[in-house]
N, C-alpha and C positions, 0 to 999 in steps of 0.2 A: 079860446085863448088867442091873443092878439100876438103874432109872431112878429118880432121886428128884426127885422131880413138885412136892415144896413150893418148891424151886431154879427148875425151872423156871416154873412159875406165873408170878412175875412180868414173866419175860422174854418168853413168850406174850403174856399181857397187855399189854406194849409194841409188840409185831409187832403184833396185831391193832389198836391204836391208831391207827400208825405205816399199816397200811392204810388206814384209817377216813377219817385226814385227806389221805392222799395224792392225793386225787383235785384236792384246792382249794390246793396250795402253785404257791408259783412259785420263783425264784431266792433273790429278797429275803424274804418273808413265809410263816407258817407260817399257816392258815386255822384257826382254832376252832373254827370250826361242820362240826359230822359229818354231820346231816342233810342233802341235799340240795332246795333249793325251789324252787319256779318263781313269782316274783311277778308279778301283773299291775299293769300301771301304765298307771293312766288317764291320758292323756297329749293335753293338746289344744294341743298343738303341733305334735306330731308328724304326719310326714308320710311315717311307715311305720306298717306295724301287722303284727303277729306277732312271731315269735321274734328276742330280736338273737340276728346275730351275728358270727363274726371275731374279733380282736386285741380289740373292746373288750370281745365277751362273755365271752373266755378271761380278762381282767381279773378281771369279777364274778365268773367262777367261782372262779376259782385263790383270792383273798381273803374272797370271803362264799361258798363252795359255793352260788348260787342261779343261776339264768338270769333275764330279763326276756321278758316277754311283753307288747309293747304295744299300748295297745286306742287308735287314733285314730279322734275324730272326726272329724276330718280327710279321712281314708280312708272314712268310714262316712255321706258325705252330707253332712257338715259341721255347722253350727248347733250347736243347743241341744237337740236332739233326743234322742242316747245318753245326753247328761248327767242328761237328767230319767228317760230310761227307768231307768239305773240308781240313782239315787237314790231311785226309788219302788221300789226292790226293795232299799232299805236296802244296797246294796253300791256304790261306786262303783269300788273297788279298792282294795290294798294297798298300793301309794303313788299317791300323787293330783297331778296337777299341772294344776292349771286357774286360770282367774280369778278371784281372790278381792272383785271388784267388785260392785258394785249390793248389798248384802251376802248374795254366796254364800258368804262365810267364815262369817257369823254362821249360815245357813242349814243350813249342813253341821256345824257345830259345835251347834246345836239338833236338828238332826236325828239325830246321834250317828253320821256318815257319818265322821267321824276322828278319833284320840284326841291328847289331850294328850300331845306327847312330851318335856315339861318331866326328869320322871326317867327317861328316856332319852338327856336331851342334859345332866345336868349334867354340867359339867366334862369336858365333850369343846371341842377345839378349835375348832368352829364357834361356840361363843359368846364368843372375840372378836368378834363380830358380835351382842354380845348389846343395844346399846341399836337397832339394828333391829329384832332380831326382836322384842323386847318394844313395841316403836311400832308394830307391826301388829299384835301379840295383846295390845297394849290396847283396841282397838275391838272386841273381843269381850267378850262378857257374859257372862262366868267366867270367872277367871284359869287361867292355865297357857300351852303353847305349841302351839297346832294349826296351823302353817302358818309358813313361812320364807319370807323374801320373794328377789325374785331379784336379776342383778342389782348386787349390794351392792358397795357401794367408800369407801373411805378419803378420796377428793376432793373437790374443792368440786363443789359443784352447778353453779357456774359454767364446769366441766372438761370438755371434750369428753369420752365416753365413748368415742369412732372414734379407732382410727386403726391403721395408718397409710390408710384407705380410709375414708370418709364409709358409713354404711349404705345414704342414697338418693344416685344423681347419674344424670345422663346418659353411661351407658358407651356405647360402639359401638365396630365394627369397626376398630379404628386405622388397622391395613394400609392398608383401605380409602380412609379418611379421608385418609393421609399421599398414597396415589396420585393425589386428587381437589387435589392441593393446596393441604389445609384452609381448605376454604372457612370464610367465618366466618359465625358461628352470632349474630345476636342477639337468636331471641325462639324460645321454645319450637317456633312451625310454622314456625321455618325449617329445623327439623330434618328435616321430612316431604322437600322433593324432595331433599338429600343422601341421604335413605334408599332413596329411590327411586331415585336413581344406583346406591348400592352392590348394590343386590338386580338392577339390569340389568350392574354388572361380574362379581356373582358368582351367576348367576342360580339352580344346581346345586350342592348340598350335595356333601362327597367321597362321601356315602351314596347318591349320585343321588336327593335328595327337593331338592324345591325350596325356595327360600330366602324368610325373610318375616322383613320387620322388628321384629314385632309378634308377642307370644303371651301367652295369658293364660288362668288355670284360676280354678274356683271357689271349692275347697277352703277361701279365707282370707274368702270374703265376708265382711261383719256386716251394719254399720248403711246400708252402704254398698255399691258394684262396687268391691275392694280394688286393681285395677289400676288405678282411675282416681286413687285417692288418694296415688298413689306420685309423679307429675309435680307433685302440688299441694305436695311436699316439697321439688321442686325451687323453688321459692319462698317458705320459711319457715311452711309451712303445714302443722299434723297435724290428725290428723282429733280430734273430742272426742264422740261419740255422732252426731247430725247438724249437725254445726257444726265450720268451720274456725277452728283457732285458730292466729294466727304469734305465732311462736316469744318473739315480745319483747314479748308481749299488748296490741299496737299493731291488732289487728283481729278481727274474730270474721264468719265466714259462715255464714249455711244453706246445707248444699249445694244444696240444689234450686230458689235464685231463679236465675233466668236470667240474670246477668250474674255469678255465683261461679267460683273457678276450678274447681271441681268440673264445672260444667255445661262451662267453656270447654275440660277436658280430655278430657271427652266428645265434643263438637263436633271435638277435634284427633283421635281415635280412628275417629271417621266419616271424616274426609277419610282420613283413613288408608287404612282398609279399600276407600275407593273411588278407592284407587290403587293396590291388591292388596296393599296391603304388611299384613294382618294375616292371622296364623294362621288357616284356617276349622275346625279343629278344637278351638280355643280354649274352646267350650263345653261341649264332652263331655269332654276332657281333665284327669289329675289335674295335681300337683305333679310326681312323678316323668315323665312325659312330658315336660310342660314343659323338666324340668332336662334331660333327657333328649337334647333338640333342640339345646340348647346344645351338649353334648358333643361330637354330629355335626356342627355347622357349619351347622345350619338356621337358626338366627337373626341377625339383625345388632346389635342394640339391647338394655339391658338397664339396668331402675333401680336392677340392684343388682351391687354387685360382688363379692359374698360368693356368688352364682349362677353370673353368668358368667364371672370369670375361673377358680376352680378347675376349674369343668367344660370351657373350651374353651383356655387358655393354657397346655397341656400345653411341656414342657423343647422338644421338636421342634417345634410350631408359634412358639413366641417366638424359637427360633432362625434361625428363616425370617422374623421381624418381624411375625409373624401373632399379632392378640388384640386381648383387649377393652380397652379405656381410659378413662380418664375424660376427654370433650368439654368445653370451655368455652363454654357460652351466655353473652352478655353481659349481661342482665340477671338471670339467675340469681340466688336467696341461700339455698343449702342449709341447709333444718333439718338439726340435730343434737340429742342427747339430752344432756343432763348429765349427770355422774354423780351419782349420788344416796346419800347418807351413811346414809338409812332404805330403800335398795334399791329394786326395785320389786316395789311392794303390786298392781299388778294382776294379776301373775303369781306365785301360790304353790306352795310342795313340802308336801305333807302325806302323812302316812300315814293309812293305811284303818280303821278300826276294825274288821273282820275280819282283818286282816292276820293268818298264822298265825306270826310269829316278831316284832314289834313292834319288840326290841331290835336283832336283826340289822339290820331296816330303819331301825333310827334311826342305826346303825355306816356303811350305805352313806351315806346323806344327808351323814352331818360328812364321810364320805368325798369327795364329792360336793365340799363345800367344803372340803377341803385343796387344799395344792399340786400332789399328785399327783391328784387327781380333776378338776380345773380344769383342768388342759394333757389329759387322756386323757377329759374327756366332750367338751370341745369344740373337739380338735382340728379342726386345718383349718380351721374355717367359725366366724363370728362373730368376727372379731378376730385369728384365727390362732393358736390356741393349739399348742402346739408336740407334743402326744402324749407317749408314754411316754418315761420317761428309759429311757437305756441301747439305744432302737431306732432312735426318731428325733433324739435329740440327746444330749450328754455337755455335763459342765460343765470348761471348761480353767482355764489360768493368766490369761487375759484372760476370761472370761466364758463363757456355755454358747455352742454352736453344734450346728452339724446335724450328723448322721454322713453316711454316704454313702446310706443308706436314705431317711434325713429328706430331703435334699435329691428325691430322687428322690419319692417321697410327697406331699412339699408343696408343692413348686414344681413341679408339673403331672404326673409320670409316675404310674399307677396300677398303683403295682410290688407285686409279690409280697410277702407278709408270711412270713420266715420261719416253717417250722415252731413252732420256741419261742415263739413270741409267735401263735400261732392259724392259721396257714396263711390263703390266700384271700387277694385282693386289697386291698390298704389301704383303698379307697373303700367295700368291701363289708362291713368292719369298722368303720365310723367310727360315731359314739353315735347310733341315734336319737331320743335324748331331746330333742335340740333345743332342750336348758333350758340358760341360764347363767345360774352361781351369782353370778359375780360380773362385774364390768364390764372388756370390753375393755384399758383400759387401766392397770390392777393390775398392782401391782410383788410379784417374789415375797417369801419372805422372806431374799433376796441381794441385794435389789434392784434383780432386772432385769424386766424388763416381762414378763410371761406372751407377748404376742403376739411368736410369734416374729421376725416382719417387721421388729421393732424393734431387734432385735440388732445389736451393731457388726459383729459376726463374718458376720451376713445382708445386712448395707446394703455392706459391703465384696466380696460377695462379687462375682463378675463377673457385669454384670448383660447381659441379653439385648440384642440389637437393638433387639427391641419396647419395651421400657424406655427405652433409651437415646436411641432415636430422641425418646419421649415429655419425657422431661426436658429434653434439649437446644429442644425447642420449646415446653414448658410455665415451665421455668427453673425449676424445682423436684424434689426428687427424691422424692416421694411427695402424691396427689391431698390428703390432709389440710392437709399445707405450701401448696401451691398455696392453697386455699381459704384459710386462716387471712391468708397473705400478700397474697393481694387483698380481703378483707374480703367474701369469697361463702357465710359461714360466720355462722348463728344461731344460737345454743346457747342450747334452752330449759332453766333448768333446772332437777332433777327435784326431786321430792318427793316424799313417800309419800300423798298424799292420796286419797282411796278415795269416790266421791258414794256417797249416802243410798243405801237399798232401795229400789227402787220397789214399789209394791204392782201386788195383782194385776191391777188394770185397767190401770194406766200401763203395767205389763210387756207386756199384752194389745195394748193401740195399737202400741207399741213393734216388735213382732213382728210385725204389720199393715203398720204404715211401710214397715219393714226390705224387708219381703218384695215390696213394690211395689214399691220404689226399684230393689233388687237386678236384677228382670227385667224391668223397663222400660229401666235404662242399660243391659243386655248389649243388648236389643233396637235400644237407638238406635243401639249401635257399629255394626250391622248392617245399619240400616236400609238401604234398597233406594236410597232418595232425598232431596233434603232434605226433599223435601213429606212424607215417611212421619216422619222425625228429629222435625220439628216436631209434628208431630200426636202422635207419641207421649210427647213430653216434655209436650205440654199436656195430653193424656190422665194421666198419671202424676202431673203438678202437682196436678189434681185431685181425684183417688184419696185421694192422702195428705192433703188439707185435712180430703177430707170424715171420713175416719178420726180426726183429732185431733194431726195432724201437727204444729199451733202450737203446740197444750198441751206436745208432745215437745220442740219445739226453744226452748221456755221454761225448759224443764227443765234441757234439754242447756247453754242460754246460761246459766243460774245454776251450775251446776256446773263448766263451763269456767271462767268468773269467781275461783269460791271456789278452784280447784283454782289459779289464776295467782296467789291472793293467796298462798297457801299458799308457792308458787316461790320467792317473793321472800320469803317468813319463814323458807323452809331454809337460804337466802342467806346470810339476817341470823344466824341462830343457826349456821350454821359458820364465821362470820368471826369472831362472839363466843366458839367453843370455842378458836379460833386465839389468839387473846388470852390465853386461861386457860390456854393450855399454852405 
């Protein structure tokens, strides 16, 4: 039989295409890129490092053929340390996600550490978000676009960015709580012997490790002990370099005079510890341990709810009335974040100027900020974004809801991910990039909230004991409502404002300070007594004067300043776009 080979040609040609790209399709999408890559992504948020993977890396593959390879600091000792070793080796990675503050945008963009991906992103759909990105890469000194801020949202700055959960509050053991019956709570150390009650009813983890109200890891330190800065939020206070700022810039602290809440959350951490309720592994331990404790039922306590409730309010334990909640202190007035119309500038996505494929990397980023990249990077955690369509949720005749996966997945079980969507456990799949593009509380393009919590179809659904018990005694059906309806809620709000460079000396004191403050406050948690507490806060007081500590927090106080005047002109100028539209 006479084979005619110019017939066939073409249709070979097709098969071996047709292989080429099969390895990166999914249901929906056919994948363009034939090559396969493996990107590393400098990532100092993150609090994994190595390969993703699961349901989100089977994403990046199936649509961009590439994996992720995450390099955290985080993981690598924390600081500013990896960040300078690689940037003195001109590489800091192929996509970049770091602080674009003190100007490290300008520094990395002089230094040729990432490219302009202006003709990469024209007329891709993340530049609906284009007077952001252009108001952070106007403060660079050459035009084009090196860096996307995070983040981003349509609302007033006035707009809480949370919900339906505050990021900081006073969680604890409910169960616990509702058995003691709820004692009340009105000043931060009243919370210490409640805690101590709960850790002598439940003294033994189901893990058999025993139980401590308190835990806390390094990994996030800066200017500051980051555990200690999380209670000063529970009173309208963020941190701004070394200076407390609240929320309605009605006050401004140094942390380190003795009468700040800084020092008095310290002081509450001591008595703590010297009533056993804090973790003793808290200083050698990462992130993942930490979350880790949670999941087992070793901790009681938690300032965040984005931590302990998906790790320890699994479907079985809330149906027993067991889980975390949000406490009511009476003097309480939770910071919150605004949402911010120019994003936020301290945290950017950039690509690498080595990157070997630039375009593909600027295809995952708008990816990144669509509708489908926004529910699948930050499902679960930050706001509760809802994951893949078609796994975890479908869109009905009344609006999207969960399937029966989703349910299970998001509302506490850590169920199996089909085959089709990456095999392995949902929790073992979830992003760790740890970056949000856009803010909590964004509507999609239906209308309906990204966070799934928000749904009618989720707020209706049957809700647990542990909930039900919380609402009927809170009179509220979500901790944001609560807050907003007794006025326990500050919302400062955002802006893109970014302080000056510091030079090399200020940087130098800066990293002096830092570094004194950091292991002096872990010391005083610990101290043996108060005679040791005291001696070592006046030791540390010291340290940092003679270092140039006032020059710092001169620094710090004019820039908190300019950054609140800045707040209240985001204010003014989106009420003024309000007008014009």
């Amino acid at each position: 039989m006479k084979i005619e080979w110019k017939k066939l040609l073409p249709v070979m040609a097709l098969c071996i295409l047709v292989l080429a790209v099969s390895s990166c399709t999914n249901k929906k999408d056919t994948c363009p890129y034939e090559e396969f890559i493996v990107v590393d992504v400098f990532d100092s948020l993150a609090n994994f490092q190595g390969i993703q993977s699961g349901w989100f890396a089977k994403i990046v593959k199936d649509k961009f053929n590439m994996e992720l390879n995450i390099i955290a600091p985080n993981v690598s000792g924390g600081g500013d340390t990896l960040f300078e070793i690689r940037s003195a080796a001109g590489n800091l990675g192929d996509l970049v996600i770091c602080s674009a503050e003190n100007g490290v945008l300008q520094d990395m963009v002089t230094a040729g550490l990432v490219i302009d991906m202006e003709p990469y992103l024209k007329d891709r759909q993340i530049m609906r978000f284009e007077d952001a990105i252009y108001d952070l890469n106007d403060n660079v000194g050459q035009p084009g676009i090196y860096a996307i801020p995070s983040e981003l949202s349509m609302n007033s700055p006035r707009t809480s960015m949370e919900n339906p959960d505050p990021i900081y509050g006073p969680y604890i053991r409910w169960d616990l709580y509702k058995k003691m019956g709820y004692p009340e709570l009105n000043t931060l150390e009243d919370l210490l012997p409640i805690l101590k009650q709960m850790q002598e009813m439940e003294p033994v983890a189901g893990n058999g490790e025993k139980t401590y109200a308190f835990s806390f890891f390094k990994d996030w330190d800066s200017n500051l002990m980051n555990a200690v800065k999380q209670p000063c939020c529970f009173y309208g206070y963020d941190e701004y370099g070394f200076v407390l700022v609240k929320a309605d810039s009605s006050d401004y602290q140094s942390i380190i005079e003795p009468d700040s809440l800084y020092m008095r959350v310290l002081k509450w951490y001591f008595d703590a510890n010297q009533m056993g309720l804090v973790d003793p592994e808290s200083s050698t331990q990462t992130y993942d341990s930490f979350e880790s404790k949670y999941k087992e039922g070793q901790l009681l306590y938690c300032p965040w709810p984005w931590v302990a409730q998906p790790a320890y309010n699994t479907e079985e334990r809330t149906s027993e009335g067991k889980g975390f909640m949000m406490a009511d202190i009476r003097d309480m007035v939770i910071y919150s974040y605004g949402c911010s119309p120019a994003g936020n500038q301290k945290v950017v996505m950039s690509i690498g100027s080595k990157a070997e494929d630039p375009e593909r990397l600027a295809a995952f980023v708008d990816w990144l900020y669509s509708p489908e990249g926004i529910r699948s990077n930050r499902a679960q955690t930050s706001g509760g974004m809802a994951g893949p369509e078609g796994l975890c949720w479908e869109y009905g005749e009344d609006g999207p809801y969960l399937t029966d996966f989703g349910k299970k997945a998001l509302l506490g079980e850590d169920a199996e991910v089909p085959e089709e969507w990456g095999s392995g456990t949902w929790s073992e799949g979830i992003s760790a990039l740890n970056y949000s593009t856009v803010a909590s509380c964004e509507l999609d393009d239906n209308g309906y909230p990204y966070a799934y919590l928000l749904w009618d179809s989720v707020r209706d659904m049957d809700i647990s004991p542990l909930e039900r018990d919380w609402r009927e005694k809170m009179g509220a059906d979500t901790a944001m409502e609560y807050l907003q309806n007794n006025n326990k809620l500050l919302v400062s709000p955002s802006t893109g404002y970014m302080a000056p460079q510091e030079d090399s000396e200020m940087a130098a004191i800066r990293r002096q300070c830092r570094k004194v403050i950091q292991e002096y406050s872990w010391n005083m948690v610990f101290a043996s007594d108060k005679e040791e507490f005291d001696r070592l806060y006046t030791q540390m007081y010291k340290e940092v004067m003679e270092l140039g500590y006032e020059t710092m927090l001169e620094i710090d106080l004019w820039n908190a300043k300019e950054k609140e005047d800045a707040r209240w002109e985001a204010v003014q100028k989106y009420e003024e776009s309000i007008k014009i539209r």
